[in-house]
N, C-alpha and C positions, 0 to 999 in steps of 0.2 A: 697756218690758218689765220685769216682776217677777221676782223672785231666784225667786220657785214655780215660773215660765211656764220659767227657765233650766234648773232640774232638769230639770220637766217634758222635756224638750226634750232632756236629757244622759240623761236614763234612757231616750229610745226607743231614741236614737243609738246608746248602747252595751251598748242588750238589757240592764238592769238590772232584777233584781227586790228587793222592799223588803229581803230581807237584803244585798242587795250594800250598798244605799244605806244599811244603819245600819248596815256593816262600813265606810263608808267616812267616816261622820260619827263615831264610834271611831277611825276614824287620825289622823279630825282634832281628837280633841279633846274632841268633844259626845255624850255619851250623848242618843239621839236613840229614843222606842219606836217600836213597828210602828202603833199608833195616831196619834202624830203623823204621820208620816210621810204615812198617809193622809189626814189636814189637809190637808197642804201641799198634796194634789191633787188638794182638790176642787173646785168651783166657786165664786167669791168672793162670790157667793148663798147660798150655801146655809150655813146655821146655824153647823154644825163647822167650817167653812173657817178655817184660819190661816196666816197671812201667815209667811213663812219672811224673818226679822230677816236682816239687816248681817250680823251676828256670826257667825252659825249659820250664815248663806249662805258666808264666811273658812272656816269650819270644815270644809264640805264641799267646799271646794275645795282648800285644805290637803290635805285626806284623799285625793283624788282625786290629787293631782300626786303623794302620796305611794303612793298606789296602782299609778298608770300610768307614772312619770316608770324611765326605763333611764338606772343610772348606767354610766357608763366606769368598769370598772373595770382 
């Protein structure tokens, strides 16, 4: 499975639309546009398709735990 297919897959789970998803690559770090983003989610056919990197994939997960994580406080 590819780090695109995992978004893919985290944005239906959690009703994400493309500002949550560049709010959440922002917590983590990556200035991410609304154009990439739709890269990430297109078909690995089709021309504009780009592969969502290692780093960036960290980034968004970063963002994400910093997003959804409940401290004890």
């Amino acid at each position: 499975m590819r780090n695109n297919d995992i978004v893919k897959k985290l944005r239906i789970a959690l009703e994400m639309k493309d500002t949550d998803i560049i709010e959440i690559f922002a917590l983590g770090g990556a200035n991410v546009t609304k154009s990439e983003i739709s890269a990430f989610f297109r078909r690995e056919d089709h021309r504009n398709y780009q592969a969502l990197g290692d780093q960036l994939m960290r980034k968004f997960m970063n963002g994400l735990t910093k997003k959804y994580r409940v401290e004890n406080v």
